[in-house]
Backbone atoms as SQL, in Angstrom:
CREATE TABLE atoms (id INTEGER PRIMARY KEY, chain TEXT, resi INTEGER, resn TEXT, atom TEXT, x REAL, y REAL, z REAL);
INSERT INTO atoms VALUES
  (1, 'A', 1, 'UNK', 'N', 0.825, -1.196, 0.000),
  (2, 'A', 1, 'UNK', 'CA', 0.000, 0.000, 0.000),
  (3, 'A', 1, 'UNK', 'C', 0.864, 1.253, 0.000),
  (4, 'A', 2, 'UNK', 'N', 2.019, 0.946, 0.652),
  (5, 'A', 2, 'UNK', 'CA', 2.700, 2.374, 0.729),
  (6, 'A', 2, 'UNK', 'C', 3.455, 2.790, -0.521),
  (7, 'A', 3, 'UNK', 'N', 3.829, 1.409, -0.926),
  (8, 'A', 3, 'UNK', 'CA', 4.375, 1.940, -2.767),
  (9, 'A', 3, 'UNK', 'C', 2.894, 2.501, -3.726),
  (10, 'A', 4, 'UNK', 'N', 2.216, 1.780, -3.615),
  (11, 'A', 4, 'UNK', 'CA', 0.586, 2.583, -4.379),
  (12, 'A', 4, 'UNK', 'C', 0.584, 3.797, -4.223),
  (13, 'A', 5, 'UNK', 'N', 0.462, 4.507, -2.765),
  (14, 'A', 5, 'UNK', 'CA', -0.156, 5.486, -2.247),
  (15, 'A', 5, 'UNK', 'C', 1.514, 6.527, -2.488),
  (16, 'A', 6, 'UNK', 'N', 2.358, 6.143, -2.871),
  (17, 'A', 6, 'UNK', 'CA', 3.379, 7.070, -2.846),
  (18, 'A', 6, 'UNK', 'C', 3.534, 7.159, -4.838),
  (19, 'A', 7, 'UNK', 'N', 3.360, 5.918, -4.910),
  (20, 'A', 7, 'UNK', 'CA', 3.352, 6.446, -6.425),
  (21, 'A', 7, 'UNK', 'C', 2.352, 7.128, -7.429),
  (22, 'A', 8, 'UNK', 'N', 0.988, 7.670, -6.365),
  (23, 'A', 8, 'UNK', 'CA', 0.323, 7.802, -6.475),
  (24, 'A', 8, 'UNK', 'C', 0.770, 9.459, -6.408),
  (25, 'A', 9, 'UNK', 'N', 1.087, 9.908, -5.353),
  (26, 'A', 9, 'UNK', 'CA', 1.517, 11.228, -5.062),
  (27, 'A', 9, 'UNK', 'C', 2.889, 11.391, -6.101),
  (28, 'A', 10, 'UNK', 'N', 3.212, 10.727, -6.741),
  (29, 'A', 10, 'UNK', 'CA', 4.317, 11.233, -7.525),
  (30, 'A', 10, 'UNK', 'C', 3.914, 11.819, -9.160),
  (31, 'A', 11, 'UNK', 'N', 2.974, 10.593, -9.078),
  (32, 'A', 11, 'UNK', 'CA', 1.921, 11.053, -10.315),
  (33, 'A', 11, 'UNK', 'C', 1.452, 12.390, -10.548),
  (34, 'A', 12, 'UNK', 'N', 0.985, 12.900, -9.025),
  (35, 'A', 12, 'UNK', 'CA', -0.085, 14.009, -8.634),
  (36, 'A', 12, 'UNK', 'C', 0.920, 14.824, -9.028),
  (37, 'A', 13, 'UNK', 'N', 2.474, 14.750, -8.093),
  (38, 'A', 13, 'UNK', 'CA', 3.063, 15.754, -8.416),
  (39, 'A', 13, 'UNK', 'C', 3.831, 16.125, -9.755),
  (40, 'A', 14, 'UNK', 'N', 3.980, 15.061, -10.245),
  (41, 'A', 14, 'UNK', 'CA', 4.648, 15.537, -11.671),
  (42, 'A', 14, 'UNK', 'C', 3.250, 15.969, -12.553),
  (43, 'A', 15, 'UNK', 'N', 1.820, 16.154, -12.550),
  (44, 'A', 15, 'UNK', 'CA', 0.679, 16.748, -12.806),
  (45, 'A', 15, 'UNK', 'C', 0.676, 18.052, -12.327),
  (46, 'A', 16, 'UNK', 'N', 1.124, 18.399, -11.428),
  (47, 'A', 16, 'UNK', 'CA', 0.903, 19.816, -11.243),
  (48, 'A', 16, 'UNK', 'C', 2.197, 20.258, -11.586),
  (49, 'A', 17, 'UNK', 'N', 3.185, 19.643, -11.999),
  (50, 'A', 17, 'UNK', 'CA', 4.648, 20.461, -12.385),
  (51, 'A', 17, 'UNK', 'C', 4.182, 20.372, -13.468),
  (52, 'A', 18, 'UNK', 'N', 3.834, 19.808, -14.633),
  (53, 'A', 18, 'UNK', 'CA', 3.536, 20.110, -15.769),
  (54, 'A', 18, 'UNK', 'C', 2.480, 20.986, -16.264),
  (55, 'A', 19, 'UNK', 'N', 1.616, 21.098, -14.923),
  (56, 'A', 19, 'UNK', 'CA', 0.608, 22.328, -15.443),
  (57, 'A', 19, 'UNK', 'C', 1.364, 23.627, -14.862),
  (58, 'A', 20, 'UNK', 'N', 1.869, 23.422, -14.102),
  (59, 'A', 20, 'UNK', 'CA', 2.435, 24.755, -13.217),
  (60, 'A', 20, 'UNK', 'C', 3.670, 25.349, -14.578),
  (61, 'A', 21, 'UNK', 'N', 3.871, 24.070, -15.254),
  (62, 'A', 21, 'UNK', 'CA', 5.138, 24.626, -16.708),
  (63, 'A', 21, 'UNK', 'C', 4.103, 25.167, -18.260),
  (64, 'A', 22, 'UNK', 'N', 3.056, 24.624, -18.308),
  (65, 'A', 22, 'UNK', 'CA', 2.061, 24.936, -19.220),
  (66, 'A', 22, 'UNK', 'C', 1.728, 26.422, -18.518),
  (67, 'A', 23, 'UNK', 'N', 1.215, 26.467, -17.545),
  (68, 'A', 23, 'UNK', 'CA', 0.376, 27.430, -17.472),
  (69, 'A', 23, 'UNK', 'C', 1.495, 28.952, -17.546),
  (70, 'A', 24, 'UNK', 'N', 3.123, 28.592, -17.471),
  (71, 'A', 24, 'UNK', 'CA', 3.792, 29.417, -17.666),
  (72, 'A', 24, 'UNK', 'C', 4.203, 30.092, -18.629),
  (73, 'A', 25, 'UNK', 'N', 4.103, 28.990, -19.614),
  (74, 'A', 25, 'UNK', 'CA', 3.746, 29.066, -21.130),
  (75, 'A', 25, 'UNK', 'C', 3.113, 29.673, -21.777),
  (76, 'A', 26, 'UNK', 'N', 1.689, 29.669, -21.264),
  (77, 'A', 26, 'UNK', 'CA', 0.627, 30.063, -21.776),
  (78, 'A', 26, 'UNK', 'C', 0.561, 31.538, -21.171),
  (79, 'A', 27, 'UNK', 'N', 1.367, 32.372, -20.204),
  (80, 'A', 27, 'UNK', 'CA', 1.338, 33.675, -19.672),
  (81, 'A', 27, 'UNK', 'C', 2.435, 34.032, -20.298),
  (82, 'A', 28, 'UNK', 'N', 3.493, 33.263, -20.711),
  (83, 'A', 28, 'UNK', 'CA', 4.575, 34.298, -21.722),
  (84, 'A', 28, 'UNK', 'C', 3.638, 34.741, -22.961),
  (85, 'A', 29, 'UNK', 'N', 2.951, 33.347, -23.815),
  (86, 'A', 29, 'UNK', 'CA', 2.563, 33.873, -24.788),
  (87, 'A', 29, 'UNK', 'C', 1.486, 34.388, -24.867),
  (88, 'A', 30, 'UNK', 'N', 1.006, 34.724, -23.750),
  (89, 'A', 30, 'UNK', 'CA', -0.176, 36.161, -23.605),
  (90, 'A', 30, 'UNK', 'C', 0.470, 37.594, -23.706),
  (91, 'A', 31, 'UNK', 'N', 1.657, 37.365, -22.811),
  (92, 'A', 31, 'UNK', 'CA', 2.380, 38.605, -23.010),
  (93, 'A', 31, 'UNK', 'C', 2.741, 39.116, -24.004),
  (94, 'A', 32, 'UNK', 'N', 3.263, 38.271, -25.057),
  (95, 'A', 32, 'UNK', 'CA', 4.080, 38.547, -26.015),
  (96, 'A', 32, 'UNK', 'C', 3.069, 39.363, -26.978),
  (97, 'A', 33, 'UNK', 'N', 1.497, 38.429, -26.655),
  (98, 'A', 33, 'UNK', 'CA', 0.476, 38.888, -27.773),
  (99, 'A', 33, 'UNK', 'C', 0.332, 40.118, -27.606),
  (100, 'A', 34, 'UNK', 'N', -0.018, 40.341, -25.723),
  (101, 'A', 34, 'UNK', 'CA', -0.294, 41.751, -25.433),
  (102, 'A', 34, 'UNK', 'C', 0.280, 43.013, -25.936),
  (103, 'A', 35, 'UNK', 'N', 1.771, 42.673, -26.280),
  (104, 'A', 35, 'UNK', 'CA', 3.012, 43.326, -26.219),
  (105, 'A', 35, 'UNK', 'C', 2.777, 43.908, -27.346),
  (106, 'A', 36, 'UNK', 'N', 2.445, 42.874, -27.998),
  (107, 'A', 36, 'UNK', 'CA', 2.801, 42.817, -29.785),
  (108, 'A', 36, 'UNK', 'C', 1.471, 43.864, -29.930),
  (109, 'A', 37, 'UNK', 'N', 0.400, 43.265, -29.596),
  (110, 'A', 37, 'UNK', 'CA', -1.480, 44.506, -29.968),
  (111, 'A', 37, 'UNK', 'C', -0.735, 45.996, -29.387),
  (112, 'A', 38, 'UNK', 'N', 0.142, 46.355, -28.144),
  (113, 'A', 38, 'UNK', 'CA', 0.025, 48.036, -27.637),
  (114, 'A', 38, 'UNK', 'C', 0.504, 48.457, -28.837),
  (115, 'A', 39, 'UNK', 'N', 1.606, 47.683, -28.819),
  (116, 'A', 39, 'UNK', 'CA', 2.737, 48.524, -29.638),
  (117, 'A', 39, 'UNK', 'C', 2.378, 48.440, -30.579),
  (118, 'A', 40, 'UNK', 'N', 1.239, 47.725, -31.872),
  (119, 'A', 40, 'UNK', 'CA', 0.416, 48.155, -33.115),
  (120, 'A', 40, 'UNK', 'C', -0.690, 49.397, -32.938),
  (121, 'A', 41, 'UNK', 'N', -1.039, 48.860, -31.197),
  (122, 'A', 41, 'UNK', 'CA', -2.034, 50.195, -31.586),
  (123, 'A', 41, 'UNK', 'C', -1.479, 51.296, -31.117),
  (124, 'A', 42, 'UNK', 'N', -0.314, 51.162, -30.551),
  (125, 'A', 42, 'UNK', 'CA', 0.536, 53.179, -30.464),
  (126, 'A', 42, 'UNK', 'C', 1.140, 53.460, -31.564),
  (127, 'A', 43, 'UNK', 'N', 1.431, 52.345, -32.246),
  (128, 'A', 43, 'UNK', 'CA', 1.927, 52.985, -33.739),
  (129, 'A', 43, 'UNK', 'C', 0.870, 53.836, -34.556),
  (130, 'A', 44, 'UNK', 'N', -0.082, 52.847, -34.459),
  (131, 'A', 44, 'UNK', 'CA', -1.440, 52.966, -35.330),
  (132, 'A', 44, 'UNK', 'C', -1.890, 54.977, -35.209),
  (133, 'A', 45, 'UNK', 'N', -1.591, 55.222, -33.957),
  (134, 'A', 45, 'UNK', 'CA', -2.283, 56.456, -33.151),
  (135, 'A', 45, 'UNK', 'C', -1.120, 57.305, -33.338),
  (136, 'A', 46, 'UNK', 'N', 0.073, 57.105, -34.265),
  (137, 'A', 46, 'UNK', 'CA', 1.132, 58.038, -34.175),
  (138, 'A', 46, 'UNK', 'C', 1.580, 58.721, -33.255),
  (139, 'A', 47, 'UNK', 'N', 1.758, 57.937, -32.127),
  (140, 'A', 47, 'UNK', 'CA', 1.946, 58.483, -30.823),
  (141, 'A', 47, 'UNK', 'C', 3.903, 58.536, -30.696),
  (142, 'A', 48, 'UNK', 'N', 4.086, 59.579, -30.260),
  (143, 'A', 48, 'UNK', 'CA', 6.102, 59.997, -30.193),
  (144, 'A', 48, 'UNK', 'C', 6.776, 59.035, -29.654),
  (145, 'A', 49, 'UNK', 'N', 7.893, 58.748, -30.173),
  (146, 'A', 49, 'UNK', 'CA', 8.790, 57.931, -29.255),
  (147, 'A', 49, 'UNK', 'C', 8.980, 59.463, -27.982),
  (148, 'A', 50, 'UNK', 'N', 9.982, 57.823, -27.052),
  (149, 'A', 50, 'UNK', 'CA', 9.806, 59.142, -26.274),
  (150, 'A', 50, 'UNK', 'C', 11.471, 59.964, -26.607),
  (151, 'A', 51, 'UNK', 'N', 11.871, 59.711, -27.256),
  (152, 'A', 51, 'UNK', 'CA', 13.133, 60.556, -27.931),
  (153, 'A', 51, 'UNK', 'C', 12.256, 62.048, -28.743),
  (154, 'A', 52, 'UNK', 'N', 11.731, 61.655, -29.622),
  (155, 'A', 52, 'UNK', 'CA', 10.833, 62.759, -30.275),
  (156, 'A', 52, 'UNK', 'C', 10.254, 63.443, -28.917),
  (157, 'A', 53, 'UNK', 'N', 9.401, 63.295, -28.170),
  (158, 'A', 53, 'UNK', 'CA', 8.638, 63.489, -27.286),
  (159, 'A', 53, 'UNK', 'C', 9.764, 65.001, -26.541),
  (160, 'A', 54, 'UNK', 'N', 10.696, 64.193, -26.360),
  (161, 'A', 54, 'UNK', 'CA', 12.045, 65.004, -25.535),
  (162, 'A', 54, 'UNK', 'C', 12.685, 66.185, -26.515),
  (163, 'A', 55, 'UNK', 'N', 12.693, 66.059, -27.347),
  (164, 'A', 55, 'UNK', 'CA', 13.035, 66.743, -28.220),
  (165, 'A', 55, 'UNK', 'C', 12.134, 68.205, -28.680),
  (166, 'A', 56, 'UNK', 'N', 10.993, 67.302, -28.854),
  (167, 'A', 56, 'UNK', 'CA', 9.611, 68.703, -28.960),
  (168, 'A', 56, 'UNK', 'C', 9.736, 69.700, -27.742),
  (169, 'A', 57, 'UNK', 'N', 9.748, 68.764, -26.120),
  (170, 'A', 57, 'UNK', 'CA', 9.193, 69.247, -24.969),
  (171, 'A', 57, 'UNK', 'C', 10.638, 70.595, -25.102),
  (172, 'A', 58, 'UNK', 'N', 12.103, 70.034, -25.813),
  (173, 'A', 58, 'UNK', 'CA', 13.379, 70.854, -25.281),
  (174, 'A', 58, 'UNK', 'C', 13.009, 71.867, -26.629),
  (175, 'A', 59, 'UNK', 'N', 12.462, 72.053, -27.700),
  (176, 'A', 59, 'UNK', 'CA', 12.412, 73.042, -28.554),
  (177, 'A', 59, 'UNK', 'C', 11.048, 74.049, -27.548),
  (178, 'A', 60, 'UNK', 'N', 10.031, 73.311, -27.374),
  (179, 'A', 60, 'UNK', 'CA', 9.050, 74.420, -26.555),
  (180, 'A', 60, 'UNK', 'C', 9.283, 75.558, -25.641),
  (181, 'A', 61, 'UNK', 'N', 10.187, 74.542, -24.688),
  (182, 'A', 61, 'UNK', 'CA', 10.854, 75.279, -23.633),
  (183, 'A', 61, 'UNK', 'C', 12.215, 76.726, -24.327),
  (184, 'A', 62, 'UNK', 'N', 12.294, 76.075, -25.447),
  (185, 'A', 62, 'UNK', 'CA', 14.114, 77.436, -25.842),
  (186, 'A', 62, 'UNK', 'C', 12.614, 78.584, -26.505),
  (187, 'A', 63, 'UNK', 'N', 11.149, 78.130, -27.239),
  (188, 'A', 63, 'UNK', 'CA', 10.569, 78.773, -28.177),
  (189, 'A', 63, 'UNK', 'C', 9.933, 79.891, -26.715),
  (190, 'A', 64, 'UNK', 'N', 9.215, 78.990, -25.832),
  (191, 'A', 64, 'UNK', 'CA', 8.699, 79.972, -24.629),
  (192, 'A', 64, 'UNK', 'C', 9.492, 80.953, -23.819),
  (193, 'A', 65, 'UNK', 'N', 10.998, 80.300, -23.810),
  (194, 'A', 65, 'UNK', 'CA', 12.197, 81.818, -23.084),
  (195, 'A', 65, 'UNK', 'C', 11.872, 82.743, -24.018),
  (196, 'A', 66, 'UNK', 'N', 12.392, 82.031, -25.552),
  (197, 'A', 66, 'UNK', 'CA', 12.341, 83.397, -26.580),
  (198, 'A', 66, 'UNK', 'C', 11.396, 84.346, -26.574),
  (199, 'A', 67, 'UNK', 'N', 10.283, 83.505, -26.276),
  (200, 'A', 67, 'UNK', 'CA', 9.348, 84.269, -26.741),
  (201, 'A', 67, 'UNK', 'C', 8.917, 85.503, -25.238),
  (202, 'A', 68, 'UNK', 'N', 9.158, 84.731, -24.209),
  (203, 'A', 68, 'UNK', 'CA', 9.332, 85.895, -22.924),
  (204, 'A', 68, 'UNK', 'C', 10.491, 87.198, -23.088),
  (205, 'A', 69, 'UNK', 'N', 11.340, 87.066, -24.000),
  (206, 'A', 69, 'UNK', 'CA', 12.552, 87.870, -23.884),
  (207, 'A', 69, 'UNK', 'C', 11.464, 88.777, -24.916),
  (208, 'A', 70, 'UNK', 'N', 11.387, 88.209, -26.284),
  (209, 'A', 70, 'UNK', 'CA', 10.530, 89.134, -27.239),
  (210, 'A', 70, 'UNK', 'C', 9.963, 90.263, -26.340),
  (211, 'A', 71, 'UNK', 'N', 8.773, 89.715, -25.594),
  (212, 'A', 71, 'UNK', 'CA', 7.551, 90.269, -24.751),
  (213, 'A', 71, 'UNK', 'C', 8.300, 91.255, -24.201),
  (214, 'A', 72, 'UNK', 'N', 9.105, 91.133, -23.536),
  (215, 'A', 72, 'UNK', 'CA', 9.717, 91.979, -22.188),
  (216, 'A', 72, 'UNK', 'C', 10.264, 93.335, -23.088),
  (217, 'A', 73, 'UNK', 'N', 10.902, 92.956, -24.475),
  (218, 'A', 73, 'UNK', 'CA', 11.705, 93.684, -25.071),
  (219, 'A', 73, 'UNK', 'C', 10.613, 94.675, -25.807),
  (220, 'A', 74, 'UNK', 'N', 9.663, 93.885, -26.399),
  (221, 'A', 74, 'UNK', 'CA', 8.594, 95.040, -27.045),
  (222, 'A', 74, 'UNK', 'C', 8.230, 95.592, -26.067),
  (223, 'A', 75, 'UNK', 'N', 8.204, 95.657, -24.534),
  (224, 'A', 75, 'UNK', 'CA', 7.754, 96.354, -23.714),
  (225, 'A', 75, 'UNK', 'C', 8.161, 97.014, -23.501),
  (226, 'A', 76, 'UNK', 'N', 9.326, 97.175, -23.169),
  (227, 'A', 76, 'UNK', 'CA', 10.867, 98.189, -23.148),
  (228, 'A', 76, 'UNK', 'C', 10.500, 99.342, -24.123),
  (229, 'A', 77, 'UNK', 'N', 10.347, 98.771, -25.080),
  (230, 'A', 77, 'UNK', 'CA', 10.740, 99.411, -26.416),
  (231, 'A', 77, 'UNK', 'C', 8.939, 100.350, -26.738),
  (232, 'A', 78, 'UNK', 'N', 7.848, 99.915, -26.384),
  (233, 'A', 78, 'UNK', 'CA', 6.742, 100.605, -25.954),
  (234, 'A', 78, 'UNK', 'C', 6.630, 101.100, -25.211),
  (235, 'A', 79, 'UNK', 'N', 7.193, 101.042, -23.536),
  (236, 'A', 79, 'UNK', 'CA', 7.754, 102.323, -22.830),
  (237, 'A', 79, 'UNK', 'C', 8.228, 103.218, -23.107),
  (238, 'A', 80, 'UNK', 'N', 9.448, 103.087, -24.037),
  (239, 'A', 80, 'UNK', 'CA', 10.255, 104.105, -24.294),
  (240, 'A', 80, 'UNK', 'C', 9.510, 104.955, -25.762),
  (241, 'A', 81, 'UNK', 'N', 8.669, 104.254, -26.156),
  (242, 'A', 81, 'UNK', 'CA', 8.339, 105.094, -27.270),
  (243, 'A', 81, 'UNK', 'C', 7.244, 106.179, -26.773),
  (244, 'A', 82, 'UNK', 'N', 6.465, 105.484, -25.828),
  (245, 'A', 82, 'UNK', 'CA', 4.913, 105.772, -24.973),
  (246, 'A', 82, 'UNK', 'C', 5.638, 106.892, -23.752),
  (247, 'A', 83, 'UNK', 'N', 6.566, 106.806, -23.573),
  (248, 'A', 83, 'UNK', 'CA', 7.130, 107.449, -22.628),
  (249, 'A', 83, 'UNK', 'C', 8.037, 108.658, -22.424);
């Protein structure tokens, strides 16, 4: 009985190591699918890398100083005419 009942549990356990290895399987290649659908549908939506992204945000920022220096300077320069 004790060889039955032990080879019995060996059974069980090499059953759940093989689902516990399937079911690991089956969550990589969910991932991969998942992975694979974002990144078609952020392409799809022309959405920035984030290199572009960095690049826009560092031209905004030099266009908004400029454009504060402009402001300040036509002001100057409308004081002094107004004045």
């Amino acid at each position: 009985m004790t060889q039955t009942t032990s080879r019995f549990f060996d059974d069980v356990s090499r059953l759940v190591n093989d689902a516990a290895g399937m079911a690991d399987g089956v969550r990589r290649e969910v991932e991969t699918i998942v992975r694979a659908q974002a990144e078609r549908i952020l392409r799809d939506l022309d959405v920035p890398s984030r290199e572009e992204f960095e690049v826009m945000r560092d031209m905004v920022i030099k266009a908004r100083e400029e454009n504060e220096a402009l402001a300040a300077r036509l002001a100057a320069l409308e004081a002094k005419v107004n004045g």
